[in-house]
C-alpha positions in Angstrom: -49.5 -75.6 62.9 -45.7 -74.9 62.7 -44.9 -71.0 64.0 -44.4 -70.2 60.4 -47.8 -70.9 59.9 -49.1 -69.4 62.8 -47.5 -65.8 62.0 -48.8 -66.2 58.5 -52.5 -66.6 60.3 -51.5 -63.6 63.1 -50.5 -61.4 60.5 -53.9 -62.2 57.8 -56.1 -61.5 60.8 -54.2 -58.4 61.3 -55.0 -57.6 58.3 -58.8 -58.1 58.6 -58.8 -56.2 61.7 -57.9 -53.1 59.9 -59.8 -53.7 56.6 -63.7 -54.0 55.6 -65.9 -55.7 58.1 -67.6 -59.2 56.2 -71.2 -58.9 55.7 -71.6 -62.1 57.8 -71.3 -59.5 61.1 -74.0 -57.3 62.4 -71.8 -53.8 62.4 -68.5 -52.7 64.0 -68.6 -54.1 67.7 -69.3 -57.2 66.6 -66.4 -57.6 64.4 -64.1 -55.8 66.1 -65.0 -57.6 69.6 -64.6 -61.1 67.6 -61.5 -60.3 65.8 -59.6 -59.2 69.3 -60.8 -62.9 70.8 -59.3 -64.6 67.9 -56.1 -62.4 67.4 -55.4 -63.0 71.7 -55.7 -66.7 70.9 -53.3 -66.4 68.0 -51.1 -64.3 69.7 -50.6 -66.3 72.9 -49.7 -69.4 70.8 -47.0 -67.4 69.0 -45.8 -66.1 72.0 -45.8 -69.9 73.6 -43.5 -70.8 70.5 -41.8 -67.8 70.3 -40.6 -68.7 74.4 -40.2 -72.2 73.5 -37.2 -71.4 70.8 -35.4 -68.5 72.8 -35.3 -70.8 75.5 -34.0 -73.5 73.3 -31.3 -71.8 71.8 -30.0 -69.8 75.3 -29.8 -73.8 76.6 -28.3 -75.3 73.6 -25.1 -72.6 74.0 -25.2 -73.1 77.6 -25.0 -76.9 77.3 -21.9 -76.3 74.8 -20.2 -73.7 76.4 -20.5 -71.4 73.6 -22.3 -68.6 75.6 -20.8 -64.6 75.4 -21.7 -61.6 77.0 -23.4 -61.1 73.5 -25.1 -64.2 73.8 -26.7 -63.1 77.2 -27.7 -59.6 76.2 -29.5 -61.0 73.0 -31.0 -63.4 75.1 -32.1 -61.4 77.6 -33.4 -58.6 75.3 -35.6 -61.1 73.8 -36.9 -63.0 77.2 -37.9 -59.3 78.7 -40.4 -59.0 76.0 -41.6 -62.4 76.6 -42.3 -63.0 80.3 -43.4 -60.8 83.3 -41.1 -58.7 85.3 -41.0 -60.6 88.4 -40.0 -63.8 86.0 -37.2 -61.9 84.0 -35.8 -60.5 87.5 -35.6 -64.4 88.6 -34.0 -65.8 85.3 -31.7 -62.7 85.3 -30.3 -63.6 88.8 -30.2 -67.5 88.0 -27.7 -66.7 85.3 -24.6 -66.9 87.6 -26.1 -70.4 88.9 -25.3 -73.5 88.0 -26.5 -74.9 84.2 -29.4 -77.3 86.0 -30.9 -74.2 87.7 -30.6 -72.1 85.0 -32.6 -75.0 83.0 -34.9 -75.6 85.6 -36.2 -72.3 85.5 -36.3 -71.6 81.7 -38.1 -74.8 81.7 -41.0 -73.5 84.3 -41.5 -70.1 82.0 -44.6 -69.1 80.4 -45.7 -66.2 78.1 -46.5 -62.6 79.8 -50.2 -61.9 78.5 -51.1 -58.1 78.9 -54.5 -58.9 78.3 -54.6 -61.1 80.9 -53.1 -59.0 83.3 -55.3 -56.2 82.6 -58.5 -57.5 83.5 -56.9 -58.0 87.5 -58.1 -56.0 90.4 -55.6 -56.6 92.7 -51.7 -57.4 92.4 -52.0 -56.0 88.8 -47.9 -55.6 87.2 -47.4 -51.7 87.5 -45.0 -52.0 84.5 -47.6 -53.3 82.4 -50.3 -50.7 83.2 -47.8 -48.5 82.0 -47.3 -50.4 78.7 -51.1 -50.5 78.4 -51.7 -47.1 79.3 -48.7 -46.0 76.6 -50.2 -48.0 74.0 -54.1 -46.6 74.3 -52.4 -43.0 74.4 -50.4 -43.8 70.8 -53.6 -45.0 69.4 -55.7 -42.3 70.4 -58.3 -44.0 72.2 -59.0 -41.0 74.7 -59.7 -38.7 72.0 -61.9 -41.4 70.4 -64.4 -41.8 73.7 -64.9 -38.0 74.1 -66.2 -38.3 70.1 -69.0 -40.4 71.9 -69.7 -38.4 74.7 -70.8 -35.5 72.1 -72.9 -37.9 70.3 -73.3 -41.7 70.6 -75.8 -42.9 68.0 -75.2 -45.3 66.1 -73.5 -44.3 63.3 -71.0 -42.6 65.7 -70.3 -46.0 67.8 -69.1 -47.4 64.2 -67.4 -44.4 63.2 -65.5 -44.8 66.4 -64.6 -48.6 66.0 -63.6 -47.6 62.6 -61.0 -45.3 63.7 -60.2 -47.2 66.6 -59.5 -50.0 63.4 -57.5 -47.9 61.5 -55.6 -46.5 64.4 -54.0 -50.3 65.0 -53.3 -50.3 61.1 -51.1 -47.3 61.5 -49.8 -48.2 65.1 -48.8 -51.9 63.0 -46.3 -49.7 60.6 -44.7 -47.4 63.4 -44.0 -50.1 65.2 -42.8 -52.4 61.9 -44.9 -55.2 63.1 -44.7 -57.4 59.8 -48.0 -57.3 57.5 -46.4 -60.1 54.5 -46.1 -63.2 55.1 -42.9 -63.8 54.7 -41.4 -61.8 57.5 -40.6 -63.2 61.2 -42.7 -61.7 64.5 -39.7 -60.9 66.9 -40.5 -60.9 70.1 -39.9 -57.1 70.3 -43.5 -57.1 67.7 -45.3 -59.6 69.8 -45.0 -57.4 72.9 -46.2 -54.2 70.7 -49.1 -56.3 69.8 -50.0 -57.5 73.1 -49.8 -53.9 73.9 -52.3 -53.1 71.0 -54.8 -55.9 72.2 -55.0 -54.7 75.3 -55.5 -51.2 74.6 -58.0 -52.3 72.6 -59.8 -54.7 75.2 -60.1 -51.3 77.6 -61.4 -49.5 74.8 -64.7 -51.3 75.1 -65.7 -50.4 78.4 -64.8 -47.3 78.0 -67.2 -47.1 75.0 -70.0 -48.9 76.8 -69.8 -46.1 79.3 -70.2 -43.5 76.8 -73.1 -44.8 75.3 -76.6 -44.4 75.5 -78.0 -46.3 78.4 -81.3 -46.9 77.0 -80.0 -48.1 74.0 -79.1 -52.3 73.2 -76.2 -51.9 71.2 -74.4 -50.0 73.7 -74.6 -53.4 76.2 -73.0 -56.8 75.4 -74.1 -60.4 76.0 -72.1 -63.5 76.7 -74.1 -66.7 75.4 -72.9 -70.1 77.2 -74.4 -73.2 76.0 -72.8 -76.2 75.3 -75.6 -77.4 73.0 -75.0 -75.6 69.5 -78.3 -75.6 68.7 -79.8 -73.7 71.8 -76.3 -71.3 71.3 -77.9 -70.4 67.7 -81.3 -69.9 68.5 -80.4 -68.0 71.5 -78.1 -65.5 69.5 -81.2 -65.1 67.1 -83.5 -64.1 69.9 -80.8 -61.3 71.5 -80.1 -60.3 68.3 -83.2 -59.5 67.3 -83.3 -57.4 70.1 -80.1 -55.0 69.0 -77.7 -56.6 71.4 -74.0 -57.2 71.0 -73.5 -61.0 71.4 -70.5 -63.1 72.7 -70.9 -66.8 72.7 -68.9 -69.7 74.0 -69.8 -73.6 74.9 -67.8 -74.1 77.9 -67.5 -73.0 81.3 -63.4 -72.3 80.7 -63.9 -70.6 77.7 -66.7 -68.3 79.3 -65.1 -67.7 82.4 -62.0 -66.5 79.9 -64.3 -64.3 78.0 -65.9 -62.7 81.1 -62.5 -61.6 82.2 -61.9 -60.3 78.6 -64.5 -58.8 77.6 -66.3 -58.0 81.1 -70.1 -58.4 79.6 -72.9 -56.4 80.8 -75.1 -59.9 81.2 -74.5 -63.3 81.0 -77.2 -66.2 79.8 -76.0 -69.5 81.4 -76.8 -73.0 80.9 -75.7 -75.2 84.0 -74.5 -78.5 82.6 -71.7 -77.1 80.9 -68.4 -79.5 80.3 -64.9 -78.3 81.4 -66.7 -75.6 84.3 -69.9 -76.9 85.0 -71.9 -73.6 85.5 -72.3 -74.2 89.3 -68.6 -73.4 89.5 -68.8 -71.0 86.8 -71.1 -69.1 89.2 -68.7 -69.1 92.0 -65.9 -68.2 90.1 -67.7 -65.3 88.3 -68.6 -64.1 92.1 -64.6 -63.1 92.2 -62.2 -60.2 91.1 -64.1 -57.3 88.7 -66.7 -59.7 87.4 -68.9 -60.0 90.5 -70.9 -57.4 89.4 -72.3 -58.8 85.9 -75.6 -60.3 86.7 -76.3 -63.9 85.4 -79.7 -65.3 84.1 -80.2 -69.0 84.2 -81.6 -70.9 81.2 -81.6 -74.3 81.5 -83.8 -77.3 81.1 -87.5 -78.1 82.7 -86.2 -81.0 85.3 -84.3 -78.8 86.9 -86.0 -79.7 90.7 -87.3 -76.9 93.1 -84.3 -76.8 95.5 -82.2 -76.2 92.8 -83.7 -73.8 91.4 -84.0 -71.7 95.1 -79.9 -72.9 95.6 -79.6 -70.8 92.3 -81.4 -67.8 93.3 -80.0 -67.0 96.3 -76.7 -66.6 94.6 -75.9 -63.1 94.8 -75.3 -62.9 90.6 -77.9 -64.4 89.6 -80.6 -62.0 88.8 -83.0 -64.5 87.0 -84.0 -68.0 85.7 -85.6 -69.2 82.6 -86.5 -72.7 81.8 -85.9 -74.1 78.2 -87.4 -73.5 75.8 -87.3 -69.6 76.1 -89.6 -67.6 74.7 -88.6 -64.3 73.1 -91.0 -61.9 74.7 -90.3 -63.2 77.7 -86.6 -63.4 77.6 -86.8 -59.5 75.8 -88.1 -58.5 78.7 -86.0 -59.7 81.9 -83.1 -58.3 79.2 -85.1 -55.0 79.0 -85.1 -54.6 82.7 -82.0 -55.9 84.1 -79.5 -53.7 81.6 -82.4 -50.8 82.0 -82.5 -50.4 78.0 -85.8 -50.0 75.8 -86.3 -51.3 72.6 -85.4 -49.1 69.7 
């Protein structure tokens, strides 16, 4: 898609996010966890593009000698909202350097994700904390969590996602982010937006942790299966038992998720393409998502020392041979996230 068309997509699920959730979800977390996966995917291709074209047309002056101090301070306004602090600092010195340096090092840039810089536990970007931290203030999320801890049944876990919903939608027009079509995403927007996503991403814990314990909605699960069919009968059977669901058919994408969305279990097939789960297992073992335990579901030739190899690893907390049945499945749930059925 051309970056016309990708704002036009940005700004229609922007749009969603703040108006009536479709019947095809099961309530408010659902929707509202979905529509924050989809919007971070949008939103890091827009920000890729975005990049791509300040970089562009900062080179395309330098190449013709046409550059001003103007020219710089526009360009730099623009690359600060674009690119981490330690990466702005380096293009900032490099402009005094010669024209193949200066290229060099536009040409190694890549997009600042506050999202993705949230979900670290070490070496996190103290500046983007802050923007984060700003961001879940203006939107009132504090105010939002202490609703639950007076009260979290259901209908106040939706009431909350609704306002949290109609919070962004007022956050969008303070901050003139564009909600038509035919208006252009500055990069000045895109960083508000990031902001917003993020915010929105430590939400969710933060609402897990006020919830019930012994109730299903208030934990989610991440489904990874490569094989579409297992994915859909394995959402039916967590479903049925009030869970939240994530799903995703890769090991990438579900190592991607995890960080995200930090679930409170995962149900892992091993023969998974991109990440087979064997190193999916290893790499969940690092950073803040060592502590979400893991139950293996995978297919009846699985041999004996494969199975123990498994085991012993220190985040796996059960194995389930295909195909699963419900009770049984219910119950290792049940028992590992210490809920009851409602």
């Amino acid at each position: 898609m051309t970056r016309l068309e990708n704002q036009i997509v940005f700004i229609t699920r922007l749009r969603e996010f703040s108006g009536r959730v479709p019947a095809a979800y099961a309530g408010q977390k659902e929707f509202f966890i979905n529509s924050l996966r989809s919007m971070s995917e949008q939103l890091s291709e827009l920000k890729r593009e975005t990049l791509n074209e300040v970089c562009k047309n900062f080179t395309g002056r330098l190449d013709s000698g046409a550059l001003t101090d103007k020219t710089i301070l526009e360009f730099k306004d623009a690359l600060e909202k674009l690119v981490s602090g330690r990466d702005f600092a380096l293009i900032s010195g490099s402009l005094l350097g010669s024209k193949e340096l200066v290229k060099k090092r536009l040409a190694a840039l890549a997009p600042f994700s506050l999202v993705s810089e949230d979900i670290k536990t070490a070496g996190k970007d103290p500046e983007a904390d802050r923007r984060i931290g700003e961001t879940y203030a203006r939107l009132n999320f504090a105010s939002l969590v202490k609703e639950l801890n007076a009260g979290s049944d259901e209908g106040m876990i939706d009431a909350v996602f609704t306002k949290a919903r109609a919070e962004v939608a007022e956050y969008c027009c303070l901050y003139h982010i564009p909600l038509t079509a035919g208006d252009t995403l500055t990069p000045f927007s895109l960083a508000c937006v990031d902001a917003m996503i993020a915010a929105c991403y430590r939400l969710l814990p933060n609402i897990r942790k006020s919830t019930d314990l012994n109730a299903p909605e208030g934990k989610l699960i991440l489904i990874v299966d490569d094989d579409e069919a297992i994915r859909d009968l394995l959402e039916l059977l967590v479903r049925k038992e009030g869970f939240a669901i994530q799903m995703a058919a890769d090991g990438k994408e579900a190592l991607k998720k995890a960080k995200a969305v930090h679930p409170d279990l995962i149900l892992l097939d091993l023969m998974l393409p991109k990440l087979n789960g064997f190193e999916l297992l290893r790499e969940l073992q690092e950073d803040d998502t060592s502590d979400i335990p893991i139950v293996i579901i995978t297919g009846r030739n699985t041999n004996p020392s494969t199975r123990g190899m498994m085991k012993r690893e220190p985040n796996v907390k059960g194995f389930m041979e295909k195909p699963v049945k419900q009770h049984v499945l219910a119950a290792l749930m049940y028992t590992l996230l210490k809920t009851q059925k409602q």
